[in-house]
N, C-alpha and C positions, 0 to 999 in steps of 0.2 A: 504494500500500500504506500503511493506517496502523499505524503499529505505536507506538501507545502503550502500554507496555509493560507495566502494569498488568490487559491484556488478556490477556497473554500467560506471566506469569511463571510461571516453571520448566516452561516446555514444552520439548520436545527442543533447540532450540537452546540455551537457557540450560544444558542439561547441557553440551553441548558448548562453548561460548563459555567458563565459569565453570571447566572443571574444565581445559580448556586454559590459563585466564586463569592459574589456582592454581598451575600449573607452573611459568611463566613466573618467575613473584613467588616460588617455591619456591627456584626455578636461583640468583634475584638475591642472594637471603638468605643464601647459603651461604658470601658471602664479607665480612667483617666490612666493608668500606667502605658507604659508604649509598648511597641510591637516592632516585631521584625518580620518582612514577606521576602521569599527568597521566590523566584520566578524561574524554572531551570529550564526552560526551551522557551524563549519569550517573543520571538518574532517578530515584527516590526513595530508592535502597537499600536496601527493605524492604517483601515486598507482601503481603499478607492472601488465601490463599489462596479463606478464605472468604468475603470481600469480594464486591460486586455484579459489579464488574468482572472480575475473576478466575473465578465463578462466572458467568459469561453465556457464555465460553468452552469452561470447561474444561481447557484443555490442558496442564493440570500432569499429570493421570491418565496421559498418555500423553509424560510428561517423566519428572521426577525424580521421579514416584511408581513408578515402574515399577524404580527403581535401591532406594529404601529397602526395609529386611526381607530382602533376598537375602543369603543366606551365603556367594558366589561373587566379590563385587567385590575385585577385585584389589588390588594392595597401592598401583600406582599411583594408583588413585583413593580410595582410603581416605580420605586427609586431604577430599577434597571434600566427599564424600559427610558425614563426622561434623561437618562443621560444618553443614551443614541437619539434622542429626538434635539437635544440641547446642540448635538454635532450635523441635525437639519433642520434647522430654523425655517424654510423652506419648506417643509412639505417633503422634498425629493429626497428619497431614501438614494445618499450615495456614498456619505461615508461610515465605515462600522468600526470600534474600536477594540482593540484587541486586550487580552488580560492585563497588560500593563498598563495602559490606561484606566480600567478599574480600578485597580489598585492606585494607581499615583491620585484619583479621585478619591480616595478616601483617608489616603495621610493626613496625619494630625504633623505639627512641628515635632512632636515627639518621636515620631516613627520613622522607621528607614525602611527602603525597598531595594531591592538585589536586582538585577535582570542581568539573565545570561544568552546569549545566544550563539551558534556556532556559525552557522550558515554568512559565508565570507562578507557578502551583498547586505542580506538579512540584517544582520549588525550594526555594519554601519548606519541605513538605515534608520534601527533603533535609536542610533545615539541621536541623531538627526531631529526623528520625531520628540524623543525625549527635550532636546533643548528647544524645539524650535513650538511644539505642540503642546508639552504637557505642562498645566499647571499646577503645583502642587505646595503644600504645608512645608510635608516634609523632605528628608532627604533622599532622594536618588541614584545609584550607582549603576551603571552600564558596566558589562563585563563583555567587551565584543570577541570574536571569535571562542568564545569559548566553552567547553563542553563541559552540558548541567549535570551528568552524572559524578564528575571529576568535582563540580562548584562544591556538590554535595556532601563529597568528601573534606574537601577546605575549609569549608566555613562553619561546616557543623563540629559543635555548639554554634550559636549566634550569639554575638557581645548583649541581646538583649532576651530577657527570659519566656518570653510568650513570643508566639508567632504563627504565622503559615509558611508553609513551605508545596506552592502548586508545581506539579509536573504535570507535565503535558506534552509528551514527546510526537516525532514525525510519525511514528512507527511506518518507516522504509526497510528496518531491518525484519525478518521474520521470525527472529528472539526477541522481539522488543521486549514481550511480558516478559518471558523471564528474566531478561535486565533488569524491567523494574524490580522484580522482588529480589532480586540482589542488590539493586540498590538501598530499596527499604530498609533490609535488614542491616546494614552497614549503615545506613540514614539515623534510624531509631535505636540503634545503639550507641550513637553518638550524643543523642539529642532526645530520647523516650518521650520527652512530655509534649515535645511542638504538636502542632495542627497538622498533618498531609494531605494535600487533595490532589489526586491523579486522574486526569483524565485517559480512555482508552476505547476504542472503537470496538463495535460490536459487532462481526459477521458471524460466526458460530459460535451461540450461547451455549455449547459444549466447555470451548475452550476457555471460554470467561468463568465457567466454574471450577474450570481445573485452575486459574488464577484465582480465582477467590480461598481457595483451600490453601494454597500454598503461601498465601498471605495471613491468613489464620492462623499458621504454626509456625509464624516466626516468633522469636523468643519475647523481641520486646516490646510487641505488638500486644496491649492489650485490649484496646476498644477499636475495632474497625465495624464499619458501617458503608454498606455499600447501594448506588441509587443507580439503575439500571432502567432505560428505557429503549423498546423495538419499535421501530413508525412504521416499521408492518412486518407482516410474519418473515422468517429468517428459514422459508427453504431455499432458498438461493445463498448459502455461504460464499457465493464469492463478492458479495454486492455489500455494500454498508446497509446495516439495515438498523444500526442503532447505534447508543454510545452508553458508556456509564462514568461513574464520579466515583473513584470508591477515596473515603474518609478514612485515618486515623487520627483516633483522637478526637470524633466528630464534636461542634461545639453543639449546648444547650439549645442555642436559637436556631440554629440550622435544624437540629432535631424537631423543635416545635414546630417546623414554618414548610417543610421539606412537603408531606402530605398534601397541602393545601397547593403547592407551586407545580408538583407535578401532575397534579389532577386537573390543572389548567392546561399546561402546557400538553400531553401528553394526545387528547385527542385535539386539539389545534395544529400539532406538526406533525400528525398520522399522516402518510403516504400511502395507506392502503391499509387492507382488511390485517386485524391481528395487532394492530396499536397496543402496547401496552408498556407501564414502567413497575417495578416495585423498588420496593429499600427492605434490604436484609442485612441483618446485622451476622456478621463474620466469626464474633470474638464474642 
């Protein structure tokens, strides 16, 4: 699978990744102490809907276009949704903002944000957007060229005691999941109590259980919690037919608020018979 993300931005997973991300970073803010957010495959933070690449696709039309103009979005996803309407003042769905800009939206002065990226272009890019796009509280660090499995090793601990730490890899390799849960495991034994939220694409809900299991038994794993949605039935394993968020560490508000967000979203960015999401807790 490639998922360079440009190809891809604000299609159904970005709602869901993004508006789930918003929570998370929501729950942390509520409490005057600071936070650290480490972003380990961060992209460029800002995509041109109308761009070539975004346009070869499409699959915004059937993302976060589908959620702007309705007068039914609920209160929980309000905040998500007005900050991609604040980037079209207009009317004209054309630009989408990527995790990093979520997060640089929700810094306090007290808080720092990481972003790593590898991809040569990509990167630069990032820093570009960062200085020239993003406004923010707090502090900011661009890390360009460089590889988030690698950041994850460096930096964990973070100099600040609470945090998130989102991956969200290409997955172009065809080990990618098992990367991830070696990275996890080397992540949470560095760092046990942080927040993780990993996004990962869903073609065979085979192989996303045999990921779940092997995230369950790692050592210093002990609250994982995982939200999984199909936008149509998954006999076609070779086709994207969904994505999930799996949490460690999940926080309170995201707990409380998670039910209500995907019961919206869930039959809104159905593509076909067999729509469906649950949350299952791992651990």
């Amino acid at each position: 699978m490639n998922y360079r993300h440009s190809y891809h931005a604000g299609n159904f997973a970005d709602v869901v990744k993004h508006s789930l991300q918003w929570l998370v970073l929501d729950y942390l803010g509520q409490k005057d102490k600071p936070y650290w957010v480490l972003d380990t495959h961060a992209g460029i933070g800002m995509y041109d809907l109308q761009g070539e690449q975004a346009q070869k696709t499409g699959e915004a039309t059937d993302g976060i276009a589908r959620l702007l103009g309705r007068d039914d979005i609920p209160a929980v996803l309000q905040s998500y949704v007005a900050q991609v309407q604040q980037l079209n003042p207009t009317g004209e769905l054309r630009w989408y903002p990527g995790s990093p800009w979520f997060s640089a939206e929700q810094l306090r002065a007290q808080d720092q944000l990481v972003l790593c990226e590898l991809h040569p272009q990509d990167s630069l890019a990032l820093a570009a957007n960062v200085k020239q796009e993003f406004a923010s509280a707090g502090s900011i660090k661009v890390l360009t060229e460089t590889n988030g499995y690698a950041a994850l090793k460096g930096l964990l601990p973070p100099p600040i005691k609470r945090g998130l730490v989102l991956i969200d890899p290409p997955f172009e390799q065809r080990d990618e999941l098992q990367t991830l849960v070696a990275a996890l495991d080397a992540a949470t034994k560095r760092w046990a109590i942080g927040v993780y939220a990993v996004w990962y694409p869903i073609k065979d809900p085979l192989s996303i259980g045999d990921f779940h299991q092997q995230v369950a038994q790692l050592k210093h794993v002990q609250k994982a919690y995982a939200v999984d949605i199909l936008i149509r039935d998954a006999q076609d394993r070779q086709t994207l037919n969904g994505c999930g968020m799996l949490f460690i560490n999940p926080p309170f508000g995201l707990l409380q608020q998670v039910d209500e967000v995907m019961n919206y979203l869930t039959p809104l960015l159905a593509q076909g018979r067999g729509a469906q999401w649950q949350g299952v807790w791992l651990t």
